[in-house]
C-alpha positions in Angstrom: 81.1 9.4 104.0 79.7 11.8 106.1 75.8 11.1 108.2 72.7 12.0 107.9 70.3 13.6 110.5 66.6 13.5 109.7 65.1 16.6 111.6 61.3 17.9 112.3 59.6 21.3 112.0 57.5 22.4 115.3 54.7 24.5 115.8 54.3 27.2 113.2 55.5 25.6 109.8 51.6 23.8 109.6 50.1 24.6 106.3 46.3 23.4 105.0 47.5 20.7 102.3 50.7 19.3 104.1 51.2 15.8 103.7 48.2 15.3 101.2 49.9 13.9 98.5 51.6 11.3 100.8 48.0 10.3 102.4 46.2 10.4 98.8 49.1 8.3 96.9 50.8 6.1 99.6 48.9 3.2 101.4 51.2 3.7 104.3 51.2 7.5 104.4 47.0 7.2 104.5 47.1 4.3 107.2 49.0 6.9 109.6 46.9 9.4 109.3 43.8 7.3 109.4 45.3 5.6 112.4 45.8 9.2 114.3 42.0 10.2 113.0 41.0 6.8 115.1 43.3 7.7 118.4 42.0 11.4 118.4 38.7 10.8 117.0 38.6 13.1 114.5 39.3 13.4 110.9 43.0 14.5 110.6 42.8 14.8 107.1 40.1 17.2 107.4 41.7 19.0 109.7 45.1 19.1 107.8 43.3 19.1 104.2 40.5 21.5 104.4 40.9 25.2 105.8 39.9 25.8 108.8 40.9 28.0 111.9 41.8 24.8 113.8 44.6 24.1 112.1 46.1 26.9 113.9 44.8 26.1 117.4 48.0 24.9 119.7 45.9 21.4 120.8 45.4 20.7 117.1 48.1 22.1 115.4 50.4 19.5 117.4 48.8 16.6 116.6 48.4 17.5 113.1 52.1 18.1 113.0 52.5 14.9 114.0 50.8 12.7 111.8 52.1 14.8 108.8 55.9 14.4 109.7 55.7 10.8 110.8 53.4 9.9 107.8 56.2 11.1 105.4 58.7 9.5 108.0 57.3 6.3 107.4 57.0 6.3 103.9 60.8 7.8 103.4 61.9 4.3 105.8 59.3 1.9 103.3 61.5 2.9 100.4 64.8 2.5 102.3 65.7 6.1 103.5 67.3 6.1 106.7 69.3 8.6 109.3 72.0 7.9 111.3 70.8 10.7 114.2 67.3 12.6 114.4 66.3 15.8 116.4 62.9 17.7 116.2 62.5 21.5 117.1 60.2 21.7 120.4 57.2 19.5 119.5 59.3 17.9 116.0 60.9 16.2 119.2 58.6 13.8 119.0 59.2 12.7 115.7 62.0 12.3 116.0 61.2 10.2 119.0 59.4 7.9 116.4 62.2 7.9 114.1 64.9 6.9 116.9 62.2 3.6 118.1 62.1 5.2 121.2 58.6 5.8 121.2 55.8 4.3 118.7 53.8 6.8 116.2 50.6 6.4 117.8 52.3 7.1 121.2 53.7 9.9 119.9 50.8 11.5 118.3 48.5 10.7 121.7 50.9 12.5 123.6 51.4 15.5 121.4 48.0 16.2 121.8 47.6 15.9 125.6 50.9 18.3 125.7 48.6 21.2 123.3 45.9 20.9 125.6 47.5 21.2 128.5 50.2 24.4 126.8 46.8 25.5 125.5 45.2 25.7 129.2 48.1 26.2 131.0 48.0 30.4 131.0 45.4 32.5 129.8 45.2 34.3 126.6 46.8 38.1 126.8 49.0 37.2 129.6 51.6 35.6 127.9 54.0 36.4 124.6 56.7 35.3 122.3 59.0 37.9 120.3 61.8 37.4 118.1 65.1 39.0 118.5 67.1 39.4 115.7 70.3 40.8 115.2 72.0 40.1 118.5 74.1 37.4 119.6 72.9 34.7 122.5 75.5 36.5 125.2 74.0 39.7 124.6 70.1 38.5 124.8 70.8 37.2 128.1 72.9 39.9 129.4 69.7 41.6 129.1 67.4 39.5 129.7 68.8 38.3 133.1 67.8 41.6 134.6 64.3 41.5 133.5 61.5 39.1 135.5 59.1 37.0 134.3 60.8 36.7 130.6 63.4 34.2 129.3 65.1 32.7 126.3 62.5 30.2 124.5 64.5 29.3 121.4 68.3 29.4 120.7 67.0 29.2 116.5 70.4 29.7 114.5 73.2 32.9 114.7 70.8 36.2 114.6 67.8 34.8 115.3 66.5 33.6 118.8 63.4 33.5 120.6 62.4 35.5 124.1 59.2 34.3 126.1 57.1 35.2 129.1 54.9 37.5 130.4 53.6 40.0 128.6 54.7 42.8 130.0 57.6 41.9 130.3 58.7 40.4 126.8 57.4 44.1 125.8 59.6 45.7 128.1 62.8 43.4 127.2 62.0 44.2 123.4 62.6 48.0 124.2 66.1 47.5 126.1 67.5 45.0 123.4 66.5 47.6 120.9 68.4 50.3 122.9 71.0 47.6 123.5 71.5 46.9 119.6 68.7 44.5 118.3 68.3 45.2 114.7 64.3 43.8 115.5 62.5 42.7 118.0 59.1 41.2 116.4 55.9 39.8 118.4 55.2 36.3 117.5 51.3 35.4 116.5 51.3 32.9 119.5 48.4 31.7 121.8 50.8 31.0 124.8 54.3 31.9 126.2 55.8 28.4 125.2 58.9 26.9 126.6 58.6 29.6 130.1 58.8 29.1 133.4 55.1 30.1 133.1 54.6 26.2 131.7 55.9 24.3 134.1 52.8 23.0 135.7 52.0 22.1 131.8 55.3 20.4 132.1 54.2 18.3 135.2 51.1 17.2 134.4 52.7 15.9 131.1 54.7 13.8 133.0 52.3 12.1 134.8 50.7 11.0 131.0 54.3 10.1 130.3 53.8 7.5 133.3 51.6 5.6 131.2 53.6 5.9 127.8 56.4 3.4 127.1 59.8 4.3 126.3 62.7 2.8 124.5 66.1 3.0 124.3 66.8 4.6 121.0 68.0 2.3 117.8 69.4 5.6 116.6 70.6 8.4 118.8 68.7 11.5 118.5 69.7 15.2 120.2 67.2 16.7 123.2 66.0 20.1 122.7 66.9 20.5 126.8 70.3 20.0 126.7 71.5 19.8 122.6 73.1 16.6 123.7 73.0 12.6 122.4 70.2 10.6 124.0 71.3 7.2 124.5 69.2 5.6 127.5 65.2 5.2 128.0 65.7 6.5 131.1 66.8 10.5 130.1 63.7 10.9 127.9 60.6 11.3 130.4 62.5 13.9 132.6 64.0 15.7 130.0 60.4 15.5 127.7 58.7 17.4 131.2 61.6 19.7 131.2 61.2 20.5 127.6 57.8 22.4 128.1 59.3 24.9 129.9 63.0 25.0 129.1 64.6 26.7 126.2 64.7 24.8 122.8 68.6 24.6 122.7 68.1 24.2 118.0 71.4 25.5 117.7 74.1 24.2 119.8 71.7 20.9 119.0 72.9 21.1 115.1 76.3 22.1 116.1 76.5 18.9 118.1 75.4 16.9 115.2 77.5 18.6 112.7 80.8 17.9 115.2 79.5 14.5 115.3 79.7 14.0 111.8 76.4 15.2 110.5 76.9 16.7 107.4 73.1 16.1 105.3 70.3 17.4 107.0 66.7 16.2 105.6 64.1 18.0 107.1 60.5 16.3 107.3 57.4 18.3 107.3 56.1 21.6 105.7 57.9 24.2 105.6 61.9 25.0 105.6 62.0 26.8 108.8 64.6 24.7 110.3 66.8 24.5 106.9 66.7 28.1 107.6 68.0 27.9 110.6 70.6 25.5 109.6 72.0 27.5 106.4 73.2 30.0 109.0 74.6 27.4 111.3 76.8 26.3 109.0 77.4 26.5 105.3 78.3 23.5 104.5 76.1 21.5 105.4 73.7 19.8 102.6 70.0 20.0 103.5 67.1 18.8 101.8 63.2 19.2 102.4 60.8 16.8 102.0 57.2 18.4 101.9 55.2 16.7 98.9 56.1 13.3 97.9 57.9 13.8 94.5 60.8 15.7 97.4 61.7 12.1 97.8 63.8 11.9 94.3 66.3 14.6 95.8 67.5 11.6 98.3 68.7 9.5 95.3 
């Protein structure tokens, strides 16, 4: 029998509504989020529940993520679902943190939200962009991307699709030459920062020093770093690689490939959204994946 990898949606699969079944029919999906509401002091329900435009607002939006994915995550684990690997797609990271024991949920939701404040101040808005290549292999990205300044790859998402970052300028000019060089599209991401650039490095550093005062744990269950796709199996890789991650690309797809080669074939992705079952359809086809968004989900695990 093959494993199962529980893996996390990042910034840009939040939805008003996700998780509200979860918090309005389980006791331990409403004592999570009531928990983060206390640590943040706000009402995360309210925030996740009710439209607003903060839901949408990077030192929100992470937070909220957060709660949702480790709500559901706690609830799958009460009823006796369990992975044998985790991995998280830039912030999901830190669920799946939660899920491996190396960090606790209220840890994990505290220092989501100091990391969207600090990605949120770190450059101003309209200096920085995100666009999405598709059509064009990783090789060829780079081959044109190395000759361009002040732009990089953010996300290595799945065959056809990845994810260029940096200054704005510059992801604009990058978008014409992979167009002349054979993108199919290049499309502008509705993004309030340049995430996972060099321009987020100082966002990177000063997360560290909040990491100083977090505790870590070696994991009960391996998971896979966005920084280098690879197994995490000591406390001490996860603070230096969690500073890198701010500013380094998010490495989703060699990540799933190192799963898959491990054994991985049942993915169960946690949160709103099936952004990352996406991703993993084109990885590879034979993988099984399921989503869990609203609480009946949980039957497809049987």
């Amino acid at each position: 029998m093959g494993k199962t990898a529980f893996i996390f949606p990042g910034q840009g699969a939040q939805i008003c509504g996700m998780g509200q079944d979860f918090y309005e029919h389980t006791d331990t999906g409403r004592k999570v989020f009531d928990r983060a509401s206390e640590l943040l002091g706000f009402s995360v329900p309210d925030l996740c529940f009710t439209p607003n435009d903060r839901l949408d607002i990077t030192e929100f939006t992470q937070a909220a993520m957060v709660t949702v994915s480790t709500a559901m995550l706690k609830v799958m684990e009460e009823r006796g679902y369990h992975a044998d690997v985790t991995a998280g797609l830039s912030l999901g990271e830190y669920c799946a943190l939660a899920a491996a024991g190396v960090m606790t949920v209220d840890d994990a939701i505290l220092t989501v939200r100091r990391r969207g404040i600090l990605m949120q101040e770190a450059v101003p808005a309209g200096i920085g962009g995100m666009s999405a290549v598709l059509g064009m292999n990783a090789g060829q990205i780079n081959e044109v991307v190395d000759k361009i300044e002040n732009v990089q790859v953010a996300n290595y998402n799945c065959p056809g699709q990845i994810v260029i970052s940096g200054k704005l300028d510059a992801v604009s000019e990058a978008a014409e030459k992979l167009k002349e060089a054979g993108a199919r599209r290049v499309i502008p991401l509705n993004v309030s920062g340049p995430f996972h650039s060099y321009l987020l490095s100082e966002a990177g550093e000063k997360l560290g020093q909040f990491l100083e005062h977090v505790e870590i744990s070696d994991p009960v269950i391996p998971y896979v770093a966005n920084v280098t796709a690879g197994y995490v199996t000591s406390k001490d890789e996860v603070k230096p690689l969690l500073i890198k991650q701010v500013s380094s690309s998010v490495r989703w797809q060699q990540s799933v490939e190192t799963m898959i080669a491990d054994g991985v074939d049942r993915f169960v992705e946690i949160g709103p959204g099936k952004t990352l079952a996406g991703f993993v359809k084109k990885i590879s086809r034979d993988a099984a994946i399921v989503n869990i968004e609203k609480l009946k989900d949980l039957e497809k695990l049987k």
